[in-house]
C-alpha positions in Angstrom: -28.7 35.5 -33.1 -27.0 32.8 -34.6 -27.4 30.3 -32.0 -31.3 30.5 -32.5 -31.1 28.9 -35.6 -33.2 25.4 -35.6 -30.2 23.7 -37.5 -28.3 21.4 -34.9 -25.3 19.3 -36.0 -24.2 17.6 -32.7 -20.2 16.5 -32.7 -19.8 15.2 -29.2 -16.2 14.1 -28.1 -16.0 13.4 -24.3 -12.5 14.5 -23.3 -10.3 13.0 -21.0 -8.3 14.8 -17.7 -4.8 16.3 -18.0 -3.3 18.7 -15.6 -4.1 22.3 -14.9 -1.5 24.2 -17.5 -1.9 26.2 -20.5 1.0 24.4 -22.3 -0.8 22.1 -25.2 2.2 19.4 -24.3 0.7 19.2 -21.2 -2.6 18.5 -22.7 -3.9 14.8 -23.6 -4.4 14.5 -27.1 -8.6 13.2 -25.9 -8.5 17.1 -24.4 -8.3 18.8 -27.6 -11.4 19.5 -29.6 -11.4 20.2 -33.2 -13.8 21.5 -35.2 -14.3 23.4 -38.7 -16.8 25.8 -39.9 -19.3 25.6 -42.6 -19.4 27.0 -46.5 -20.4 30.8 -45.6 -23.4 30.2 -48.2 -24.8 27.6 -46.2 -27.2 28.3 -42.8 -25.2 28.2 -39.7 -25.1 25.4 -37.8 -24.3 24.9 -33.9 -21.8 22.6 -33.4 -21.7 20.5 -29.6 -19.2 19.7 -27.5 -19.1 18.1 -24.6 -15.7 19.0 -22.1 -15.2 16.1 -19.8 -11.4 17.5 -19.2 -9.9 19.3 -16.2 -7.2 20.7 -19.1 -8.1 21.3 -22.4 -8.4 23.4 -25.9 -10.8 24.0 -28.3 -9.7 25.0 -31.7 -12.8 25.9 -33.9 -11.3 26.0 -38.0 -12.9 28.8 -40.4 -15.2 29.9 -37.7 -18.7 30.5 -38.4 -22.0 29.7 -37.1 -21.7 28.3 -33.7 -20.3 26.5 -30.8 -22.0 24.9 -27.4 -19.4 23.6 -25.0 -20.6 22.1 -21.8 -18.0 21.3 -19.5 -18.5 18.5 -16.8 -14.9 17.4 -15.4 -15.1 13.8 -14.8 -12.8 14.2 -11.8 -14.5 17.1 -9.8 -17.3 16.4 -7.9 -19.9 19.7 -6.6 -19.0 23.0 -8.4 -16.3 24.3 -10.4 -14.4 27.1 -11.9 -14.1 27.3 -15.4 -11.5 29.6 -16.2 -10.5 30.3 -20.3 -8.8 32.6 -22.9 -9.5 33.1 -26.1 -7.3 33.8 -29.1 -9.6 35.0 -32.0 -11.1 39.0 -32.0 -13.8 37.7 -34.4 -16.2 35.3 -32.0 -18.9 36.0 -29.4 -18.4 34.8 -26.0 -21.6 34.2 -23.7 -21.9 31.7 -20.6 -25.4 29.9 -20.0 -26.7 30.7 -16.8 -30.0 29.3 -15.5 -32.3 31.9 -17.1 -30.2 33.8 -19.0 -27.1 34.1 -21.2 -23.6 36.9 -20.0 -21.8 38.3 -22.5 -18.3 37.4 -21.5 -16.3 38.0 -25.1 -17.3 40.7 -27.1 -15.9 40.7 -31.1 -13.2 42.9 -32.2 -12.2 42.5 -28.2 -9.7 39.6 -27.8 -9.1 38.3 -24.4 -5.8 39.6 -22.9 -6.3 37.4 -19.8 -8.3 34.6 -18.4 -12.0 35.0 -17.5 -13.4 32.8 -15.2 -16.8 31.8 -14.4 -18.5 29.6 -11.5 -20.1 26.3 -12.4 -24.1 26.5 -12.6 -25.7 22.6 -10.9 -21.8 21.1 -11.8 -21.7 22.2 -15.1 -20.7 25.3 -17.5 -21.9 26.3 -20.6 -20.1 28.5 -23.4 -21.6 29.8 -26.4 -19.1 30.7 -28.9 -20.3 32.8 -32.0 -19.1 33.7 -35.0 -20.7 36.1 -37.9 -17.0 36.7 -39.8 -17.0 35.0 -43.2 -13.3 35.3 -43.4 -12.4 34.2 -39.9 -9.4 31.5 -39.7 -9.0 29.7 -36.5 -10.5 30.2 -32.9 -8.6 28.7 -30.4 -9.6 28.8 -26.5 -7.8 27.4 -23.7 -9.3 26.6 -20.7 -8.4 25.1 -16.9 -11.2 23.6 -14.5 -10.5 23.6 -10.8 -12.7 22.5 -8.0 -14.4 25.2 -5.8 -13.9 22.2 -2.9 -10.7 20.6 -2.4 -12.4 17.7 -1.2 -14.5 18.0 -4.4 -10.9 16.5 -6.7 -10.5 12.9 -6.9 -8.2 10.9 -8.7 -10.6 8.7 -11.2 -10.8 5.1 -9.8 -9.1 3.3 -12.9 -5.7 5.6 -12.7 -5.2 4.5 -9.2 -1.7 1.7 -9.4 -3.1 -1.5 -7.8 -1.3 -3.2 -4.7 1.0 -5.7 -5.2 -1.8 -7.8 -3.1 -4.0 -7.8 -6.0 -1.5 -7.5 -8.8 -0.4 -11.1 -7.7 -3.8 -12.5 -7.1 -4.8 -12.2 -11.1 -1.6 -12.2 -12.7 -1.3 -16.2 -13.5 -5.0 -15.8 -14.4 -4.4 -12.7 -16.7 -4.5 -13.1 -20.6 -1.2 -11.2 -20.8 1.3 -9.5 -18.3 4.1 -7.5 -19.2 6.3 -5.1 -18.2 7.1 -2.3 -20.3 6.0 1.7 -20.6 2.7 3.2 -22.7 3.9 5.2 -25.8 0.9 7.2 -27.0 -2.7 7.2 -27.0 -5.5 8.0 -28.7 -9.2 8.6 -27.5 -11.9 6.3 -28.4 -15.3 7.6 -29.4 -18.4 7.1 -27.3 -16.2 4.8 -24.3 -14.5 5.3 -20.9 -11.0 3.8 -22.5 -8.3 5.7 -24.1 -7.0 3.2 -26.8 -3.1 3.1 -25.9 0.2 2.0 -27.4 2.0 -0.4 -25.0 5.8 -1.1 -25.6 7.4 -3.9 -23.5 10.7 -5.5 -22.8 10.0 -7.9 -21.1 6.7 -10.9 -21.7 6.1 -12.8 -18.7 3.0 -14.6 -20.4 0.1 -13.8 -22.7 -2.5 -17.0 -24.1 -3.7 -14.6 -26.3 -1.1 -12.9 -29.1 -2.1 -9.5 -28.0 1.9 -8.0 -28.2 3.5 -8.9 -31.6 7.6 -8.7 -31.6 8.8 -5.6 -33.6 12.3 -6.9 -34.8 14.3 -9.2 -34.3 17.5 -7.7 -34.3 16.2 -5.1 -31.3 13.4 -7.9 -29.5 10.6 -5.7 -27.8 7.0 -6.2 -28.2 4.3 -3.7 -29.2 0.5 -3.8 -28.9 -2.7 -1.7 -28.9 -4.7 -2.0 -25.6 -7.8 -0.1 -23.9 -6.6 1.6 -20.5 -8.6 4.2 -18.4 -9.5 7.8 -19.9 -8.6 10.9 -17.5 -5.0 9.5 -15.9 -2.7 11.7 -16.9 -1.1 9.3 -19.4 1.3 11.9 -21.8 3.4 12.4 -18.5 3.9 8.6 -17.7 4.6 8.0 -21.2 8.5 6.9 -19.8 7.6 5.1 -16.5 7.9 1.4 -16.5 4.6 -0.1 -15.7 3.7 -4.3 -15.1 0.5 -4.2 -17.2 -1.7 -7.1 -16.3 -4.8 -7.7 -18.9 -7.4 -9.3 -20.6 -8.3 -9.9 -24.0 -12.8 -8.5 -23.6 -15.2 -9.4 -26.6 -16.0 -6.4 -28.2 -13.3 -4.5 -26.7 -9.8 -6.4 -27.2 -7.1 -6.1 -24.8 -8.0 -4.6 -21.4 -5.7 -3.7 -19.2 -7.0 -5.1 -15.9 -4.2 -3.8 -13.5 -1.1 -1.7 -13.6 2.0 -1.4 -10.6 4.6 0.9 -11.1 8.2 -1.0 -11.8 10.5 1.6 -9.9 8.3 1.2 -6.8 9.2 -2.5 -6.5 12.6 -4.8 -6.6 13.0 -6.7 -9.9 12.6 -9.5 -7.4 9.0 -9.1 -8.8 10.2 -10.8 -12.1 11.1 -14.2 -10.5 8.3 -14.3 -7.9 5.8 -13.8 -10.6 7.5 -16.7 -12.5 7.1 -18.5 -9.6 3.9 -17.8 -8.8 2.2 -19.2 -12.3 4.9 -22.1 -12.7 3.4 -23.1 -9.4 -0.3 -22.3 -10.6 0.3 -24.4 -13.7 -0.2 -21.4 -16.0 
């Protein structure tokens, strides 16, 4: 079989967590893998992925040779089930059990439904195959849910801090703003999701991490790291104050985030307050 061959090329991309739909605009842009075939006259080749999503799609271009997808959600902890369809009649489906491979997707058998398969020591294994020269895309969808309710956690980092905290390090942040995150893009071989980050409304920065865009509209844009796995796309129009620091190696950090709409824009003056006090 093809996955036997001794040729490995390994593309990992750790994917970050987004909901539990099928719709792609419900899917983070750091869920979605993809991947493209090799020249039929070369040997095939077994591509790696690693699935770090709750949410997510693979989409395999001119299929052939094959794919290993190990999926580990980052926010489930104990075991899982991986549930998945797949749109393409031309690939072999098998999951990786401790001894032994199943058959799941047979080709010239497309899925009409979801199959679903229980986690094996917290993770799953898929081995997609495909022998068809002349195949175009294979596209699988697929939704992770904990077996334990008590197993789903919301990853530390997207948590909002308190307003305690919030004003204990915002005189001594590099920057602090108030504004919303417009996209974001998934760095490789990190725990940050590089993000967009369009603001109003400075209160400081001692660094010039967010530039002005115009003058005749005055807003300010920058690029800053924030946490992988939180569900970002659908906050993409809340107001956030984004507290941060400017990390060698790293840039702009965001340290700390509070939701705007959950506080009075009283917030504005006491954190004015607060520095001009602090001498900052």
């Amino acid at each position: 079989m093809l996955l036997q061959v001794l040729r490995v090329w390994t593309v990992c991309l750790v994917l970050a967590d987004l909901g539990h739909t099928w719709s792609r605009n419900d899917i983070e842009d750091d869920c979605i893998w993809e991947g493209r075939g090799f020249r039929p006259e070369d040997k095939p080749y077994v591509l790696n992925v690693q699935a770090g999503c709750s949410a997510g799609e693979l989409i395999w271009r001119h299929p052939y040779g094959g794919v290993r997808a190990v999926f580990h959600p980052r926010d489930i902890k104990g075991p899982f089930r991986l549930c998945f369809v797949s749109k393409s009649p031309d690939v072999r489906i098998s999951s990786e059990g401790l001894e032994s491979m199943k058959l799941l997707q047979s080709p010239g058998n497309e899925a009409k439904r979801k199959i679903c398969i229980k986690s094996v020591k917290e993770h799953s294994a898929l081995y997609i195959e495909s022998e068809n020269k002349d195949a175009t895309t294979m596209r699988l969808k697929y939704t992770v849910h904990p077996l334990r309710k008590s197993g789903h956690r919301t990853p530390r980092g997207c948590k909002p801090c308190d307003l305690a905290r919030m004003m204990d390090i915002v005189c001594k942040s590099d920057f602090v703003v108030k504004g919303n995150i417009e996209s974001t893009f998934a760095v490789s071989d990190s725990e940050d999701t590089q993000a967009t980050v369009v603001s109003k409304f400075l209160l400081k920065q001692n660094r010039k991490v967010f530039m002005k865009t115009s003058a005749a509209n005055p807003s300010y844009k920058a690029s800053i790291r924030i946490p992988k796995g939180c569900n970002w796309k659908k906050r993409k129009n809340k107001v956030y104050w984004i507290a941060g620091d400017v990390v060698p190696g790293k840039g702009a950090v965001m340290t700390c985030f509070l939701r705007e709409e959950k506080w009075s824009k009283s917030l504005e003056r006491l954190f004015k307050r607060l520095c001009k006090k602090s001498g900052t």
